[in-house]
C-alpha positions in Angstrom: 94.3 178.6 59.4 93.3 179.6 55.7 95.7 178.8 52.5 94.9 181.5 49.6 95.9 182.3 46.4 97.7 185.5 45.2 97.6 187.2 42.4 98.9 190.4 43.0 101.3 191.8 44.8 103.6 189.0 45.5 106.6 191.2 46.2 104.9 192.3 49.3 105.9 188.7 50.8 109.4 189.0 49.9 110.4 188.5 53.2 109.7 185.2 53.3 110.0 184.5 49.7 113.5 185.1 50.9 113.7 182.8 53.6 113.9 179.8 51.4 116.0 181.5 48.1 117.8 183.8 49.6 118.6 185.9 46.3 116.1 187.9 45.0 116.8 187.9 41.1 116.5 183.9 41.6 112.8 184.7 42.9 112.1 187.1 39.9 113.0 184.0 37.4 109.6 182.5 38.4 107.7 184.6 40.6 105.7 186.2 37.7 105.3 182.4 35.9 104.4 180.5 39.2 101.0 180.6 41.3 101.9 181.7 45.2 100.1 180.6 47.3 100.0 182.6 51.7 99.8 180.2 54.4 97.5 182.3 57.3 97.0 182.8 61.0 94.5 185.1 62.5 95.0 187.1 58.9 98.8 186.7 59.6 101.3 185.6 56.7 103.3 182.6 58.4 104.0 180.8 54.9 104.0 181.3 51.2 104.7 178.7 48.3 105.2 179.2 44.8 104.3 176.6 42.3 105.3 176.4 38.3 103.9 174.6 35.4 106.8 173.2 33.7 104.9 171.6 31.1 103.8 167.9 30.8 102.1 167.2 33.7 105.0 168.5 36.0 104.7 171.3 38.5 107.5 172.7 40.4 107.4 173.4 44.1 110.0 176.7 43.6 109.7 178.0 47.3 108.1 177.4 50.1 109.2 179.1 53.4 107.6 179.0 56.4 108.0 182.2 58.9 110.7 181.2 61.3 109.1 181.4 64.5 106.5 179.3 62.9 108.8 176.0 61.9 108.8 172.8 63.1 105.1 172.8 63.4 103.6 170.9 60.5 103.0 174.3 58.6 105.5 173.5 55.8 103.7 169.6 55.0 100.4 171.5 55.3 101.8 173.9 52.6 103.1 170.8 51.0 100.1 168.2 51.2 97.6 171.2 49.9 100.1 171.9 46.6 99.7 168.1 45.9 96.3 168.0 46.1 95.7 171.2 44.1 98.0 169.9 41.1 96.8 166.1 41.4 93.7 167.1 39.1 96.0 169.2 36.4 99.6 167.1 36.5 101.3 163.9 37.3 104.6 164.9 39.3 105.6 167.5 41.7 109.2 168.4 41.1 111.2 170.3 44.2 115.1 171.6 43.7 116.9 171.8 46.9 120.4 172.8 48.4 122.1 168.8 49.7 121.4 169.6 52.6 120.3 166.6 55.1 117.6 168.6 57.4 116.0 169.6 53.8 116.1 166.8 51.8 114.4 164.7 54.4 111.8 167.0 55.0 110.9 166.5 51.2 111.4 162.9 51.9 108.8 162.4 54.9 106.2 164.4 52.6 106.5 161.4 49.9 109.2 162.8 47.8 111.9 160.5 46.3 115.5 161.4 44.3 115.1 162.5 40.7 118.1 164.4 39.2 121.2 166.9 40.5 122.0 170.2 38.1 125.8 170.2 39.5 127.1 173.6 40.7 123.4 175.2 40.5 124.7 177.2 43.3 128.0 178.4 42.6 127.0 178.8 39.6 123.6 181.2 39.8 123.9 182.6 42.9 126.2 186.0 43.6 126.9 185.0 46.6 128.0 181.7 48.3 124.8 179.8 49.9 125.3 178.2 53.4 123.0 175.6 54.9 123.4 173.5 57.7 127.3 174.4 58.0 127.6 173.5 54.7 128.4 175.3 51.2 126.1 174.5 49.1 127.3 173.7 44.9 124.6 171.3 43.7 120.5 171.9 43.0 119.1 168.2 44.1 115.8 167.5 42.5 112.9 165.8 43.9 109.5 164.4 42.9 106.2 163.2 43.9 103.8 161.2 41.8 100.4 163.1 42.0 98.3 160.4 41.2 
């Protein structure tokens, strides 16, 4: 299991850059600004992560999927854990915006994440298309953050 960097060619991971924001104009807002980050297995993509400097000391966790025969495994708080310790050095907080959804939210919340802000009607708002998790619509972008130090 390796975590690298990538530079280049970020598009080709689409797939599961899609996974966690389903619409890919959303992903083209920050995939050029942020620093991804492939999660690997045997030289397999099973994760990707995309982090942004929003100035300040804060850094932005703006997607993180894990492939979905890979979930529930402990691959998305490796992916996590690793981000905080790469940013600890350059930045205070780790900011992550989120669907309300419950399964979601306390993921965030067992990796050390508490309730910072909601942007009402993100969704509805951004997205072409109506955005379902857990049986649920989703309107508002719930914000979470991490102290890094």
């Amino acid at each position: 299991m390796e975590i690298l960097p990538v530079s280049e060619g970020k598009k080709a991971y689409l797939d599961l850059l899609l996974q966690a924001d389903e619409q890919e104009s959303m992903i083209d807002r920050y995939l050029d600004r942020g620093e991804m980050f492939l999660l690997l297995d045997c030289d397999e993509a099973i994760g990707v992560c995309v982090v942004t400097d929003e100035g300040n000391g804060i850094f932005e966790l703006k997607n993180i999927a894990i492939r979905q025969d890979c979930r529930r495994k402990g691959y998305g708080t490796m992916l996590v854990n690793f981000v905080c310790r790469m940013y600890q050095a350059r930045g205070d907080t780790l900011l992550v915006g989120t669907g309300d959804s419950v399964s979601t939210i306390s993921f965030y919340e067992r990796c050390g994440f508490v309730y910072s802000h909601r942007v009402t009607d993100f969704f509805v708002l951004n997205y072409d298309h109506p955005i379902w998790e857990d049986g649920k619509q989703l309107r508002d972008m719930v914000y979470l953050k991490k102290c890094l130090k």
